[in-house]
C-alpha positions in Angstrom: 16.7 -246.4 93.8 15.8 -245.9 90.1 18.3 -246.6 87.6 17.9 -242.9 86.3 18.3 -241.7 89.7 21.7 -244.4 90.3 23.4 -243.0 87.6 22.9 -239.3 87.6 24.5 -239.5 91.4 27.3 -241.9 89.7 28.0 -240.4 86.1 30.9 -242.7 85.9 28.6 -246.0 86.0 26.7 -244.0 82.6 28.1 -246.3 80.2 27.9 -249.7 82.4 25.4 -250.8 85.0 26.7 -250.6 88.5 26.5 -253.7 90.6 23.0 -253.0 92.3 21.1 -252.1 88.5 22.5 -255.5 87.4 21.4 -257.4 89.9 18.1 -256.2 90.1 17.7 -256.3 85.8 19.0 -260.0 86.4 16.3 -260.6 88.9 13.6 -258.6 87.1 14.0 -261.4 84.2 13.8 -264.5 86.4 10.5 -265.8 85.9 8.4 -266.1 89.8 8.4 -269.6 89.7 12.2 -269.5 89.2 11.8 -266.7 91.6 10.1 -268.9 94.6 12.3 -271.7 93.9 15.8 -269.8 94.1 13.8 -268.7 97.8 13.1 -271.8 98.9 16.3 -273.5 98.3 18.3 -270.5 99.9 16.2 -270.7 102.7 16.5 -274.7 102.8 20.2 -274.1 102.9 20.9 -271.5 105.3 18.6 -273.0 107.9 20.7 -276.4 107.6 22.9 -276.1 111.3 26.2 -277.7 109.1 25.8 -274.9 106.6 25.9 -272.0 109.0 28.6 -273.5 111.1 31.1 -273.8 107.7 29.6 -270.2 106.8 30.9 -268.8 109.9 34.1 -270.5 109.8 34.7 -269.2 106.8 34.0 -265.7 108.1 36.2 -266.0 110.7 39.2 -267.3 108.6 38.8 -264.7 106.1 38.4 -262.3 109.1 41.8 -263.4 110.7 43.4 -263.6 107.4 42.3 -259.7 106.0 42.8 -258.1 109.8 45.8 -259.9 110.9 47.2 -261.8 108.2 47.0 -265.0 110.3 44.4 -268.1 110.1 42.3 -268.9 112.7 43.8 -271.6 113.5 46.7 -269.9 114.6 44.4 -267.8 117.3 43.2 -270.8 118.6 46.4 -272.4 119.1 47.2 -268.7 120.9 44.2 -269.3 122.7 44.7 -272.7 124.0 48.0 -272.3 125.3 47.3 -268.9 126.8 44.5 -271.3 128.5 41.6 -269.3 127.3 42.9 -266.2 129.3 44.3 -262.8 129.4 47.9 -262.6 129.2 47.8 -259.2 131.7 45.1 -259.7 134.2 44.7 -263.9 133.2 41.3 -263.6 133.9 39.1 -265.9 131.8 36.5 -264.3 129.7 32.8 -264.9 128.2 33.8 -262.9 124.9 36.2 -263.7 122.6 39.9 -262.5 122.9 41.4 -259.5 121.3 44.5 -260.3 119.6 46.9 -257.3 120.4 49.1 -256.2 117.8 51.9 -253.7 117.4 50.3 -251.2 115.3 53.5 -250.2 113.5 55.2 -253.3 113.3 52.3 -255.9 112.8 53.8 -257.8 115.3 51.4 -260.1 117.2 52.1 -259.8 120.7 49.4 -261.9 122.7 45.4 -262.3 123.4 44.3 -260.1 125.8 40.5 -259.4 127.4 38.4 -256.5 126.4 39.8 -254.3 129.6 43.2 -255.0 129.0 43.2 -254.3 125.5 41.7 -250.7 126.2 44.1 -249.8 129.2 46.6 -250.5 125.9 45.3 -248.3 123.6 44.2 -245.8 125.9 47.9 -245.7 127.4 49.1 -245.4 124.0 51.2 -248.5 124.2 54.4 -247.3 125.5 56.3 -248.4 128.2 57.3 -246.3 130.0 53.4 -244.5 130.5 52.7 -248.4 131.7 55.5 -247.8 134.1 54.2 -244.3 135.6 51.0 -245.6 135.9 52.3 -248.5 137.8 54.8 -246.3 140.2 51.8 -244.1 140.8 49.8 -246.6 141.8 52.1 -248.3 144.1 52.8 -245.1 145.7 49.1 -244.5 146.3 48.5 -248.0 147.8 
C-alpha cells in the first residue's frame, strides 16, 4: 500500500507516519549491501536450533503470562503432577493440554484434553447440567 493510499484510509496517521510507512522509509534508505547483510545475518540466526528453541520459549512464557497470568513453568509443574494427563478422562494425549479456567473468576482449575475441555464449554460449565447428563446416562446404560 502506498503511503498516499495508507493515509487517506487512516486520516489520523496524516500528521505522523504509521508503523508500516516507517518501516518501509527506514528500509528504503538502507543501502543493498546493508540490505543483503541484515538478510544474511537474520537468516544465520534463526536457522541456529538454540535460537529457535529460546524464541519459542519465550512465546510460550509470554503466552501463559498474557492468557492466563501464570508462567510456564507453572503449567508444567501442573502438568507433571497431573502426570501428563487429563484430570476427567486421565487419558494421556499427543497435544498439548488445555488449562481450564473459571471464566468469571480466573480461577485455574486443572489441565484437561481437547475432548474434555469442549464437553465443558459446550455444557456451559455448570454443575448441575454435568449432573443431568451423568443421571441420563446412567439411566440409559
Amino acid at each position: 500500500m502506498k503511503r498516499a493510499e495508507c493515509h487517506a484510509e487512516r486520516p489520523h496517521f496524516a500528521k505522523n507516519l504509521c508503523a508500516a510507512c516507517y518501516l518501509r522509509a527506514w528500509k528504503a534508505r538502507l543501502s543493498p549491501e546493508s540490505r543483503e547483510q541484515r538478510r544474511r545475518a537474520a537468516q544465520h540466526y534463526f536457522s541456529d536450533p538454540a535460537v529457535k528453541d529460546r524464541l519459542r520459549a519465550s512465546r510460550r512464557e509470554a503466552r501463559f503470562q498474557a492468557r492466563y497470568g501464570i508462567s510456564a513453568t507453572v503449567y508444567d509443574h501442573m502438568h507433571s503432577l497431573q502426570g501428563g494427563a487429563c484430570a476427567i478422562c486421565e487419558r494421556r494425549s499427543k497435544s498439548p493440554l488445555h488449562l481450564d479456567h473459571d471464566h468469571e473468576t480466573g480461577k485455574i482449575r486443572g489441565l484437561l484434553c481437547h475432548l474434555c475441555n469442549l464437553r465443558l464449554v459446550n455444557a456451559h460449565t455448570t454443575p448441575t447440567i454435568l449432573r443431568r447428563a451423568a443421571e441420563y446416562l446412567e439411566r440409559s446404560a
